[in-house]
DRENZARO-437394 format. One record per residue (C-alpha): residue number from 1; residue in one letter; x, y, z. Coordinates in steps of 0.25 Angstrom, whole numbers, plus 5000, padded with zeros to 4 digits. Layout:
N
<rec tido="NUM" marpa="A" u="X" v="Y" w="Z"/>
...
END
This chain:
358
<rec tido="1" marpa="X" u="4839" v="4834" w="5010"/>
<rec tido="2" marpa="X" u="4845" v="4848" w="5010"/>
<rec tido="3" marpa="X" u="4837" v="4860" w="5016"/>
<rec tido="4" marpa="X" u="4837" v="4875" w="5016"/>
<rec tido="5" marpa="X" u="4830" v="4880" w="5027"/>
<rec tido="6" marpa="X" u="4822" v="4892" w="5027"/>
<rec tido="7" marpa="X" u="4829" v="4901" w="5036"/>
<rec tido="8" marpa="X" u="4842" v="4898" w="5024"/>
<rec tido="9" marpa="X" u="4830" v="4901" w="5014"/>
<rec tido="10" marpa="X" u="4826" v="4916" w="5022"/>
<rec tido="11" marpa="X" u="4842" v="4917" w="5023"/>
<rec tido="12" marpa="X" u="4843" v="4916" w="5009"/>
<rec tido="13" marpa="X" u="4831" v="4924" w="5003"/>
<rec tido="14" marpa="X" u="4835" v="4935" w="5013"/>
<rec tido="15" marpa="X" u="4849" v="4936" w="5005"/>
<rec tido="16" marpa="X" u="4842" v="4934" w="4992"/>
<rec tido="17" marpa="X" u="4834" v="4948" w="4995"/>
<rec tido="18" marpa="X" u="4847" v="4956" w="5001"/>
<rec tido="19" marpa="X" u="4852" v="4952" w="4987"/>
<rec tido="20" marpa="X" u="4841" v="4957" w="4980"/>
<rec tido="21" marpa="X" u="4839" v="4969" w="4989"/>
<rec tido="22" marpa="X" u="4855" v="4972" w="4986"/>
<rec tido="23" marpa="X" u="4854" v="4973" w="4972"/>
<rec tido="24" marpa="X" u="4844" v="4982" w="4972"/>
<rec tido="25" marpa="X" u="4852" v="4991" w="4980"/>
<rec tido="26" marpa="X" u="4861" v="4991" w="4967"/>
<rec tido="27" marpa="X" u="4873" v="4984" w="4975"/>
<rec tido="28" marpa="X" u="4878" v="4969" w="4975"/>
<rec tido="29" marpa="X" u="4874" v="4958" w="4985"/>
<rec tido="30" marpa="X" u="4886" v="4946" w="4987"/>
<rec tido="31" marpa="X" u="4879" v="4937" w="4995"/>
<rec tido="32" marpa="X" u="4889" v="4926" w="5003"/>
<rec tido="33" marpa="X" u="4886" v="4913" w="5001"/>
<rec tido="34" marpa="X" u="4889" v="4899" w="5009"/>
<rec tido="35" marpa="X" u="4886" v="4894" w="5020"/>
<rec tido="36" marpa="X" u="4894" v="4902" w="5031"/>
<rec tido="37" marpa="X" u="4887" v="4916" w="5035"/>
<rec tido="38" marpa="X" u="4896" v="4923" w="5046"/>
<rec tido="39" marpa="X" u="4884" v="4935" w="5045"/>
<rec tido="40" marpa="X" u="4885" v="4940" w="5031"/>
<rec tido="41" marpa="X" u="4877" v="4937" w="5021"/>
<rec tido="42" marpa="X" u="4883" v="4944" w="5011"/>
<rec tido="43" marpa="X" u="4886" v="4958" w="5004"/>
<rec tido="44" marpa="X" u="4883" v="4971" w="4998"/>
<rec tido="45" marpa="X" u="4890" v="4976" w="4988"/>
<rec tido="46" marpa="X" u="4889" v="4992" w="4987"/>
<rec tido="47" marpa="X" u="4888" v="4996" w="4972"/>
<rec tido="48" marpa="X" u="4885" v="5012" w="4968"/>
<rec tido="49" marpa="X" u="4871" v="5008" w="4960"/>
<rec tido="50" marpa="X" u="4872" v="5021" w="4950"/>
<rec tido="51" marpa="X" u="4887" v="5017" w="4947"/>
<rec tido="52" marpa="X" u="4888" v="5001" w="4950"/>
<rec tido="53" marpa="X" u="4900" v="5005" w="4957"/>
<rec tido="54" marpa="X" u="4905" v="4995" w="4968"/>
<rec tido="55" marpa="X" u="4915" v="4999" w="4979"/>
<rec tido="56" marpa="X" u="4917" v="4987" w="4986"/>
<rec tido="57" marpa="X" u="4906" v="4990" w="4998"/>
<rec tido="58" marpa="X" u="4902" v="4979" w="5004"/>
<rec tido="59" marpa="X" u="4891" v="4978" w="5015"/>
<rec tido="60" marpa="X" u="4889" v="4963" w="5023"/>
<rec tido="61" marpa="X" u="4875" v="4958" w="5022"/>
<rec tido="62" marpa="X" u="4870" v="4948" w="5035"/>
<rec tido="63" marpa="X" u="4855" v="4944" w="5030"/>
<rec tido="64" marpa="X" u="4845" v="4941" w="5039"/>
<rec tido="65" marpa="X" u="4832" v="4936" w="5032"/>
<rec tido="66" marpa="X" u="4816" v="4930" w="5038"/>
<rec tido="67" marpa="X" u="4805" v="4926" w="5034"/>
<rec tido="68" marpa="X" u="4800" v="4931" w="5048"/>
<rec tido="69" marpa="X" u="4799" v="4946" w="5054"/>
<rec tido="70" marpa="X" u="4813" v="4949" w="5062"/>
<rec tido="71" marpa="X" u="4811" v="4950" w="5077"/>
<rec tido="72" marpa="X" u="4802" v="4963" w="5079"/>
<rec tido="73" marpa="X" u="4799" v="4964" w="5065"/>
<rec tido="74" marpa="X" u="4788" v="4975" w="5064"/>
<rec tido="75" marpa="X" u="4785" v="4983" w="5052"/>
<rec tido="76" marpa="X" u="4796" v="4994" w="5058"/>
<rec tido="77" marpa="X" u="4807" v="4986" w="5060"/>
<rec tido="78" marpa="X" u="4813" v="4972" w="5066"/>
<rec tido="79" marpa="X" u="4825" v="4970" w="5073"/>
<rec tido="80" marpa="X" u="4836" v="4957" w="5070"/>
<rec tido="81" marpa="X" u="4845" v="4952" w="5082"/>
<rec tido="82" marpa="X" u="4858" v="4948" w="5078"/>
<rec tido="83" marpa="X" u="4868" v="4939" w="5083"/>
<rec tido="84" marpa="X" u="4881" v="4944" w="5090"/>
<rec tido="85" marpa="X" u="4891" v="4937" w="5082"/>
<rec tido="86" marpa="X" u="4884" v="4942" w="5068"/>
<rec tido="87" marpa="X" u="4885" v="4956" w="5075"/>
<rec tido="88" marpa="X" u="4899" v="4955" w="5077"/>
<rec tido="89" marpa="X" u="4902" v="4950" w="5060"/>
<rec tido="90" marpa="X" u="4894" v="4962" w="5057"/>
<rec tido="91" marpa="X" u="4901" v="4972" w="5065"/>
<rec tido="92" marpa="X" u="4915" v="4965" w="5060"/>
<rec tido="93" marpa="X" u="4912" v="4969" w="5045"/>
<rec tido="94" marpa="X" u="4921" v="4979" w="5040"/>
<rec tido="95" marpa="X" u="4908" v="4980" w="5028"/>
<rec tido="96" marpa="X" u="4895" v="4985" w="5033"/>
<rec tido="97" marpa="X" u="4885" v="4974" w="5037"/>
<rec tido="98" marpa="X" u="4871" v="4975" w="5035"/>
<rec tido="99" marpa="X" u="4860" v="4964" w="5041"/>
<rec tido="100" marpa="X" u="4848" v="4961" w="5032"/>
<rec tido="101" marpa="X" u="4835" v="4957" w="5038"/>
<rec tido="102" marpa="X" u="4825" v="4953" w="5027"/>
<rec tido="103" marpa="X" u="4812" v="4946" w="5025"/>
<rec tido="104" marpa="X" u="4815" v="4940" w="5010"/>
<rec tido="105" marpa="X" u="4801" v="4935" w="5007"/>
<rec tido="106" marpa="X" u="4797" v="4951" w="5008"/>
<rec tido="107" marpa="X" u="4809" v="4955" w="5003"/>
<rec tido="108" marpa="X" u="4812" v="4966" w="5014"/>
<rec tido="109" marpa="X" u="4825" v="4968" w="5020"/>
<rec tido="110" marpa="X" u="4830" v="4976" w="5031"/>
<rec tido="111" marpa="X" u="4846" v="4980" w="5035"/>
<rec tido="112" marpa="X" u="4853" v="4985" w="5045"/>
<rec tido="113" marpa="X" u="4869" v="4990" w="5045"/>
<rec tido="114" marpa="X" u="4876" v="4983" w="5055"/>
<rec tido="115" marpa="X" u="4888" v="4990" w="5059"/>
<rec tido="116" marpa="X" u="4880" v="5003" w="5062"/>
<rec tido="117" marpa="X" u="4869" v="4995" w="5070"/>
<rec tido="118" marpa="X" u="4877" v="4987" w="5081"/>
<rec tido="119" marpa="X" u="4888" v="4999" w="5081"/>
<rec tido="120" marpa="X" u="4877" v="5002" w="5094"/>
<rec tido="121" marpa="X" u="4883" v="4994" w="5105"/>
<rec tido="122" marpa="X" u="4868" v="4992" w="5109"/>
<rec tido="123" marpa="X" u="4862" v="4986" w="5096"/>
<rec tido="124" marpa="X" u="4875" v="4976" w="5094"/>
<rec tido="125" marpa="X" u="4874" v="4973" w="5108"/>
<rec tido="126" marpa="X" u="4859" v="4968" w="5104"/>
<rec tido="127" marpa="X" u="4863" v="4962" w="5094"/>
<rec tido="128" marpa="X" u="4848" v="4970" w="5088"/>
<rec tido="129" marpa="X" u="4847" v="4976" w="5075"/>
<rec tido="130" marpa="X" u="4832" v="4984" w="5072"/>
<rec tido="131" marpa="X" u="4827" v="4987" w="5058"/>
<rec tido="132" marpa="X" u="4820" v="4998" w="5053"/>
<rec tido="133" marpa="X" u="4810" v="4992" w="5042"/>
<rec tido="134" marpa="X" u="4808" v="5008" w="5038"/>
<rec tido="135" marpa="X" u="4824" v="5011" w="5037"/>
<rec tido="136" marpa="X" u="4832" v="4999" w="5036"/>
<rec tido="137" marpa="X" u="4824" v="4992" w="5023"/>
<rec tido="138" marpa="X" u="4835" v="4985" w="5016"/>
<rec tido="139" marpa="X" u="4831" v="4989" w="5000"/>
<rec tido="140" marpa="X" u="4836" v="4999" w="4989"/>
<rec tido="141" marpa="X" u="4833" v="5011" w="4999"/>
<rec tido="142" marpa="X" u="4845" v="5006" w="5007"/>
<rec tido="143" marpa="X" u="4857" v="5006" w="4996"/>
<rec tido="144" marpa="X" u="4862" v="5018" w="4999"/>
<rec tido="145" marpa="X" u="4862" v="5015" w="5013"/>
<rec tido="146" marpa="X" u="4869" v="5004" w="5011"/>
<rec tido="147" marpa="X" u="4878" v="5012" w="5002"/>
<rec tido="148" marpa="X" u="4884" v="5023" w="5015"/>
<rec tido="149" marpa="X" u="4886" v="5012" w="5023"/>
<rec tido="150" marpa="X" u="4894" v="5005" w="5014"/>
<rec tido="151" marpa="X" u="4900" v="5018" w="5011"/>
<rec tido="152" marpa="X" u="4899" v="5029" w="5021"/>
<rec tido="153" marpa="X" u="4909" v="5039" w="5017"/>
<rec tido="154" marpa="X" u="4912" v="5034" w="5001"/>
<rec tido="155" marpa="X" u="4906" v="5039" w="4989"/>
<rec tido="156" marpa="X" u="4892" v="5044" w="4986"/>
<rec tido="157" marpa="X" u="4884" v="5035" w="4979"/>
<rec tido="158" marpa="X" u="4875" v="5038" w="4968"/>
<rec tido="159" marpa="X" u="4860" v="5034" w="4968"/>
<rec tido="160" marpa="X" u="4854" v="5026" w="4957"/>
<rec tido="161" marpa="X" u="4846" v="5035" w="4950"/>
<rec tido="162" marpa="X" u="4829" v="5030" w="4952"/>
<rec tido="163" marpa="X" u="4821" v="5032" w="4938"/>
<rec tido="164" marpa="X" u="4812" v="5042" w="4938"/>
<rec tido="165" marpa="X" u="4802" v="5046" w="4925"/>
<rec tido="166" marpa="X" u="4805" v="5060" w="4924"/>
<rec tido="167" marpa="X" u="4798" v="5071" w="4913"/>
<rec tido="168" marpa="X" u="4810" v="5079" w="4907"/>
<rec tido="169" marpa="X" u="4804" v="5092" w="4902"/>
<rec tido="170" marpa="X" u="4811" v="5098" w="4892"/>
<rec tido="171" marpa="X" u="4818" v="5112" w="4888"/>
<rec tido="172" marpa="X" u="4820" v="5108" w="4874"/>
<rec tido="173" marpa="X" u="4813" v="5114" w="4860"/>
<rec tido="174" marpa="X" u="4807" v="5103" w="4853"/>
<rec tido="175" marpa="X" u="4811" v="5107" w="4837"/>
<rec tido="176" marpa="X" u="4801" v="5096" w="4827"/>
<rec tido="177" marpa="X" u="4811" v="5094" w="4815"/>
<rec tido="178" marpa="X" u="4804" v="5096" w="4803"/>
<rec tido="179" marpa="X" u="4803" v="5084" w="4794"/>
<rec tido="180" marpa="X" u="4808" v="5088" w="4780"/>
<rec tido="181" marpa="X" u="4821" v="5096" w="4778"/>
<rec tido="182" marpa="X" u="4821" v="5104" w="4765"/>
<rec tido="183" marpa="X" u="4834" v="5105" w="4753"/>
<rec tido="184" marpa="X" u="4838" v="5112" w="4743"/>
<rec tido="185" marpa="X" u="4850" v="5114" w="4734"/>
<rec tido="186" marpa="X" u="4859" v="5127" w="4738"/>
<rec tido="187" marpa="X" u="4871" v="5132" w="4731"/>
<rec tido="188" marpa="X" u="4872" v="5141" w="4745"/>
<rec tido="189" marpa="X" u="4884" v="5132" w="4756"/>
<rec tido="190" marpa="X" u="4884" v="5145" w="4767"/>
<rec tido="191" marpa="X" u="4874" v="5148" w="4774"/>
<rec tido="192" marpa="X" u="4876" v="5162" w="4774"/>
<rec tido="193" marpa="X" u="4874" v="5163" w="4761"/>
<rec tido="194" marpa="X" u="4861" v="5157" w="4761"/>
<rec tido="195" marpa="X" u="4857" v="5167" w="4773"/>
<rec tido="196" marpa="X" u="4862" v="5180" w="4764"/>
<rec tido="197" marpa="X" u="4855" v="5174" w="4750"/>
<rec tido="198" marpa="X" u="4842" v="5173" w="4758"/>
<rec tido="199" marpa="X" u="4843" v="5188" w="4765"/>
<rec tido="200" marpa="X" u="4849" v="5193" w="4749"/>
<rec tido="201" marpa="X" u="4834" v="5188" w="4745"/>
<rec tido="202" marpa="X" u="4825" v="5196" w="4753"/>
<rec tido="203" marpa="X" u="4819" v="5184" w="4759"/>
<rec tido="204" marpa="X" u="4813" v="5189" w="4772"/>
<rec tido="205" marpa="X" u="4815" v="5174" w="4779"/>
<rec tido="206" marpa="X" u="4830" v="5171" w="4778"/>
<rec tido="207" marpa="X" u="4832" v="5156" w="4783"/>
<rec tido="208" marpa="X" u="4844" v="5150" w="4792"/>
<rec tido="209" marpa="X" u="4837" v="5137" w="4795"/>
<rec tido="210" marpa="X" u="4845" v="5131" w="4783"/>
<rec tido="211" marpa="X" u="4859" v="5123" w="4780"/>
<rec tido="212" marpa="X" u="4867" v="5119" w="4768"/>
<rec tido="213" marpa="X" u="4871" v="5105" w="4766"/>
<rec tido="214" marpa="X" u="4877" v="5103" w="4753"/>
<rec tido="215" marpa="X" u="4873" v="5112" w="4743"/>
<rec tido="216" marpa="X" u="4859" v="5110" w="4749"/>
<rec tido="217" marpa="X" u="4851" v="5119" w="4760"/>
<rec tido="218" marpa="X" u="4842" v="5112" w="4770"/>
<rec tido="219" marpa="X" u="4832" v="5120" w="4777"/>
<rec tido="220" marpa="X" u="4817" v="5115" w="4786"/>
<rec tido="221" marpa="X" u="4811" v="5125" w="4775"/>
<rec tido="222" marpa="X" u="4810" v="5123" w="4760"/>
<rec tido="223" marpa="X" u="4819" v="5132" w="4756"/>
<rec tido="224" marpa="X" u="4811" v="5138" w="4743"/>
<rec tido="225" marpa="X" u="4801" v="5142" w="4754"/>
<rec tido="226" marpa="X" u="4811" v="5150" w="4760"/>
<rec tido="227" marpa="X" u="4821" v="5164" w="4757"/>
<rec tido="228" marpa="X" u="4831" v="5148" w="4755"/>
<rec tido="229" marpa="X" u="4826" v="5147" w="4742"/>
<rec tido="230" marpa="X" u="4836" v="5158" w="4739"/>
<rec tido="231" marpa="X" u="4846" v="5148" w="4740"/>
<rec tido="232" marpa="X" u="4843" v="5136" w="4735"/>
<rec tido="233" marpa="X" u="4845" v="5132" w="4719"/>
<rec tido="234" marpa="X" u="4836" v="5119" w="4720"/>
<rec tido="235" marpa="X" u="4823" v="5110" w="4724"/>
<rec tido="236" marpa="X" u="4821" v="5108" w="4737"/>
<rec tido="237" marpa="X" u="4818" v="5095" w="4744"/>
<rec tido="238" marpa="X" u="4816" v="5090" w="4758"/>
<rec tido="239" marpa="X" u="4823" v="5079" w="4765"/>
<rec tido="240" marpa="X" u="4817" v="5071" w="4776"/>
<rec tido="241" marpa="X" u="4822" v="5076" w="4790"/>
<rec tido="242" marpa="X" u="4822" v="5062" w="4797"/>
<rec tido="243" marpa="X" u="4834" v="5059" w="4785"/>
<rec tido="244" marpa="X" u="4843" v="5069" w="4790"/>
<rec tido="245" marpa="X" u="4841" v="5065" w="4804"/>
<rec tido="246" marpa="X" u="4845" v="5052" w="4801"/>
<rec tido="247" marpa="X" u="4857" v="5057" w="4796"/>
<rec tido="248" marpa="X" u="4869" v="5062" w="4806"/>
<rec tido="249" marpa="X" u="4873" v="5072" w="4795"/>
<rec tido="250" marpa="X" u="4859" v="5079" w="4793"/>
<rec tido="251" marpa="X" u="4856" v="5078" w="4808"/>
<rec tido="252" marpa="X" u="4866" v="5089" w="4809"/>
<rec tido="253" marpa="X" u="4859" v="5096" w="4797"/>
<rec tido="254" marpa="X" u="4845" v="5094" w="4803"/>
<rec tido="255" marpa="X" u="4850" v="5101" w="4818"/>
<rec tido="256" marpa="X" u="4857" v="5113" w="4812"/>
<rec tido="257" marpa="X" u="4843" v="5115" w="4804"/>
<rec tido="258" marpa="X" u="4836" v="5113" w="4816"/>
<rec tido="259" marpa="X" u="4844" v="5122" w="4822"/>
<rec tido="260" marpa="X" u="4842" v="5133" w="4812"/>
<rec tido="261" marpa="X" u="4827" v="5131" w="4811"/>
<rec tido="262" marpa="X" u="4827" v="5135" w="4826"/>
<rec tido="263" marpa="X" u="4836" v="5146" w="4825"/>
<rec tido="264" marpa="X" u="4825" v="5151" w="4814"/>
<rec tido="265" marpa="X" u="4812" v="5147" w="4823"/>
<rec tido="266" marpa="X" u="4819" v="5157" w="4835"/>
<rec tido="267" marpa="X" u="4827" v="5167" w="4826"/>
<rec tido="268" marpa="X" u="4814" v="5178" w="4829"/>
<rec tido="269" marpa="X" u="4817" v="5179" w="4843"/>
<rec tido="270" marpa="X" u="4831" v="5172" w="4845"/>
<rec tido="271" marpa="X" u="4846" v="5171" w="4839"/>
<rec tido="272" marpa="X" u="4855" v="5161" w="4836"/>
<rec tido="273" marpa="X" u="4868" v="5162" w="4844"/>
<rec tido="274" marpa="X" u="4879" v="5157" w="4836"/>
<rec tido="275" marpa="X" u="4891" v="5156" w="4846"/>
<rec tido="276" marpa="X" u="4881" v="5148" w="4857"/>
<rec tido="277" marpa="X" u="4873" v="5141" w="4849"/>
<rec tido="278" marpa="X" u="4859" v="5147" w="4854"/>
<rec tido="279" marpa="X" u="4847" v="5154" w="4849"/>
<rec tido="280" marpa="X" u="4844" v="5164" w="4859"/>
<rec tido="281" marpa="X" u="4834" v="5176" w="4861"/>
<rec tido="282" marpa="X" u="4838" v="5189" w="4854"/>
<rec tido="283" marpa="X" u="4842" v="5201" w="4863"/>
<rec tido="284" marpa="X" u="4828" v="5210" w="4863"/>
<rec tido="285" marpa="X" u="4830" v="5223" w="4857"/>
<rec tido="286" marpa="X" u="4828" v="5231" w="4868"/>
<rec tido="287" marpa="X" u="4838" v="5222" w="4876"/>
<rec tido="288" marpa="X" u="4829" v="5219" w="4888"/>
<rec tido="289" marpa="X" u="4826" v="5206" w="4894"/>
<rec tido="290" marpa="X" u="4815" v="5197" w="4886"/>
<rec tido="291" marpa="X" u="4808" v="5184" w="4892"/>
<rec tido="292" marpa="X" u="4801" v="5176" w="4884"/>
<rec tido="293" marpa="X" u="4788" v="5166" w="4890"/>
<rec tido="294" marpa="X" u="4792" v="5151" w="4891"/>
<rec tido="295" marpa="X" u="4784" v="5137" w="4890"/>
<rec tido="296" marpa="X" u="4784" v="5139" w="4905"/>
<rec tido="297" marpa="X" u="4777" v="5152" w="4904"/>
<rec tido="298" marpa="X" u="4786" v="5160" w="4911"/>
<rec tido="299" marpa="X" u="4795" v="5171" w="4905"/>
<rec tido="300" marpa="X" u="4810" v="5167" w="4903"/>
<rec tido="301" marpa="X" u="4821" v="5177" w="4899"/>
<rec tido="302" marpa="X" u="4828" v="5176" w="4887"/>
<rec tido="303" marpa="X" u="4835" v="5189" w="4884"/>
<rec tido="304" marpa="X" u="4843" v="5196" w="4896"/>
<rec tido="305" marpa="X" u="4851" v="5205" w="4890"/>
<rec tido="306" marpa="X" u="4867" v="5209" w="4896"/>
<rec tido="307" marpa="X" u="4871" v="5222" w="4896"/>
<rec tido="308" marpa="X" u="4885" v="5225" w="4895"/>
<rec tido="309" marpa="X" u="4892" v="5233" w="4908"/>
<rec tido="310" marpa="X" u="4899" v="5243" w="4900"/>
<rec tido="311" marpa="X" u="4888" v="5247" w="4892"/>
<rec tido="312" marpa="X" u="4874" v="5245" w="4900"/>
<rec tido="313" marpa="X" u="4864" v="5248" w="4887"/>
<rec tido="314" marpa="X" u="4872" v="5239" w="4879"/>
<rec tido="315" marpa="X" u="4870" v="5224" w="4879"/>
<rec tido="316" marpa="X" u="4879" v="5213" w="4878"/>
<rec tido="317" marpa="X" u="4868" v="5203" w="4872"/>
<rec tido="318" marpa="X" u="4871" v="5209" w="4856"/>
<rec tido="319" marpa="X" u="4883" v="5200" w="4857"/>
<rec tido="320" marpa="X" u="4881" v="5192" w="4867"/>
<rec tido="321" marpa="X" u="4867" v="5186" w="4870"/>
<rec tido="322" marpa="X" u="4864" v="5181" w="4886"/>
<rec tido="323" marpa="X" u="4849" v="5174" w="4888"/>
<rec tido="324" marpa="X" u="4843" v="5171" w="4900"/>
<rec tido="325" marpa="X" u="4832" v="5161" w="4903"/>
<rec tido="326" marpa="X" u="4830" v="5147" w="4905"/>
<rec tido="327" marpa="X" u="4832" v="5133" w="4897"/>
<rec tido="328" marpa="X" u="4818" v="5132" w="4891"/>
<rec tido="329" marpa="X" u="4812" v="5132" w="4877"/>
<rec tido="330" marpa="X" u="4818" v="5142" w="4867"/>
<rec tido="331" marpa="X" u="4806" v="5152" w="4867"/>
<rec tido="332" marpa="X" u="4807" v="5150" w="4884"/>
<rec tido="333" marpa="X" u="4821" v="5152" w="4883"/>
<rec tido="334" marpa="X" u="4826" v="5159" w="4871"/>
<rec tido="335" marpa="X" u="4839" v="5149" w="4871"/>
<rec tido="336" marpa="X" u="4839" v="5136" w="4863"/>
<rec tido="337" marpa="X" u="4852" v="5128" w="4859"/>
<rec tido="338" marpa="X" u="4851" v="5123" w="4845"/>
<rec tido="339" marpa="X" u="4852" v="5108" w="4842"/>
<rec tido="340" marpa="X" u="4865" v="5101" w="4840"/>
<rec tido="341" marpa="X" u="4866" v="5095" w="4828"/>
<rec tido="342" marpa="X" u="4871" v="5082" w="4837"/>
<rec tido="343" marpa="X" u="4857" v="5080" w="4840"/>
<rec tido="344" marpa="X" u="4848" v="5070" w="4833"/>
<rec tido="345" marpa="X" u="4836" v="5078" w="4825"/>
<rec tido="346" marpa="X" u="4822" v="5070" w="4828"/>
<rec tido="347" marpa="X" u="4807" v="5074" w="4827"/>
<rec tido="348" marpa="X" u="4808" v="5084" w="4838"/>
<rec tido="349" marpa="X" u="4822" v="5090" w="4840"/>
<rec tido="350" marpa="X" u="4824" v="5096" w="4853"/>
<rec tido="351" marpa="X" u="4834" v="5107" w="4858"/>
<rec tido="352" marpa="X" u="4839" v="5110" w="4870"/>
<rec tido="353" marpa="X" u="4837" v="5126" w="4876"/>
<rec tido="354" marpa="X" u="4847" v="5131" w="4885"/>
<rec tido="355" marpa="X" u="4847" v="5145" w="4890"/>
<rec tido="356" marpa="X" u="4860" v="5155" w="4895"/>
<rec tido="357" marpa="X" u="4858" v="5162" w="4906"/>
<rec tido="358" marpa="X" u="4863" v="5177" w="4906"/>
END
């Protein structure tokens, strides 16, 4: 009856484990089968684990496995003699040559390089290799080891990023979409127009946060309970916001009102820029610096204002605003960049603040 012996079984489980320990490296073990072993057991394949890119590195595995502690094994260290004619394959190799010594049943594995060890005429005289327990565990820690010596003046390699829970604090201002929106008939197709009839009126509240679809003028307000009810020549009535939401048209309807609802909820203390696409904080009358607190508590500049050169007294921020501060909130920052209509309206609508510097 056939037999495997144990020291073939040790021999085997030790290759089994360099296997495992390989692929999770992030690189590709080719193990070399038969019968014949001139002193390798089988090779690395070197594999960038961010990109999977392989290069055609290879590195020549000899495997040494026991069930038994190595000669002086001690909780430091061990040290493995080898024979000469194995000494001289290895030092042949054009590839690197590692050996692995392992103990497969508690699955620790050690390694050594050994080109850079018997280059000392003293240690391949011995024929003596000592291990480090400490610095030469054979595990994930040395890939990139394993990666310079394969590679020593080629390309930087990238590290697999490790995952990490993180808690993101944000700078954005959280807008709550109301859950009705409220129509009525208009004969009025310019929003100008809608402006000037509600100023011919007298109305004391003149209302942006509006737009005109078809003959129809959508507003977050009914518009008889406001100076809209100038404009309209018909019953109101209130359409459900999560339908126009669910519509790619009406999404773009549901930003711009959103849009001017916050330029509306600012327009006390800020403007709306209409070449940049911001609303910022007005020049203060006196044209002297103003801070405003922030969430943070501490006081943040919104208003510098520039002077030109030619005139000193005069300033250059009638035409042309310049902010100063940092991306916050709106009230911390005075800055906020209106949403886009590209964006998806939800419960809570959130949009981003950025801040110029002067």
């Amino acid at each position: 009856m056939k037999k495997i012996g144990k020291s073939s079984h040790i021999g085997d489980s030790g290759v089994a484990l360099i296997h495992q320990l390989i692929n999770s490296m992030g690189f590709v073990w080719h193990e070399r089968t038969g019968t014949l072993d001139a002193g390798v057991d089988g090779e690395i394949e070197l594999r960038d684990p961010s990109t999977g890119e392989v290069a055609n590195r290879l590195i020549l595995v000899q495997s040494k496995a026991s069930d038994r502690p190595f000669p002086g094994e001690s909780e430091r260290g061990f040290h493995y003699l080898c024979k000469q004619g194995d000494v001289d394959y290895w030092m042949s190799a054009n590839d690197p040559v590692l050996l692995v010594c392992s103990h497969p049943q508690s699955g620790e594995a050690w390694w050594m390089h050994i080109q850079s060890w018997f280059a000392d005429p003293g240690h391949r005289a011995s024929g003596r290799i000592d291990f480090d327990k400490r610095t030469q565990r054979f595990d994930q820690d040395a890939a990139y080891r394993l990666l310079n010596l394969a590679d020593p003046h080629g390309r930087a390699h990238v590290p697999v990023a490790e995952h990490h829970e993180e808690v993101l604090t944000t700078n954005l201002l959280r807008l709550t979409v109301p859950d009705l929106i409220y129509g009525a008939p208009t004969s009025y197709t310019n929003p100008r127009d809608v402006v000037v009839r509600q100023r011919e009126s007298e109305d004391p509240n003149v209302r942006h946060d509006f737009i005109l679809r078809g003959k129809r003028i959508y507003s977050w307000l009914p518009p008889e309970a406001t100076a809209l009810r100038h404009v309209v020549n018909g019953p109101t009535d209130a359409v459900d916001t999560e339908e126009w939401s669910s519509d790619p048209v009406r999404q773009r309807w549901l930003v711009q009102l959103l849009n001017y609802a916050l330029q509306r909820d600012v327009d006390s203390d800020c403007a709306w820029h209409h070449g940049r696409k911001i609303v910022y904080f007005r020049a203060t009358p006196d044209l002297k610096p103003r801070h405003v607190r922030g969430a943070s508590g501490r006081q943040r500049l919104v208003f510098h204002p520039k002077f030109k050169k030619r005139h000193p007294t005069k300033s250059a921020t009638a035409s042309t605003p310049h902010w100063s501060g940092s991306s916050s909130s709106l009230t911390a920052t005075g800055i906020a960049r209106l949403l886009q209509p590209s964006i998806t309206p939800a419960t809570a609508i959130e949009t981003p603040c950025i801040c110029p510097s002067t």
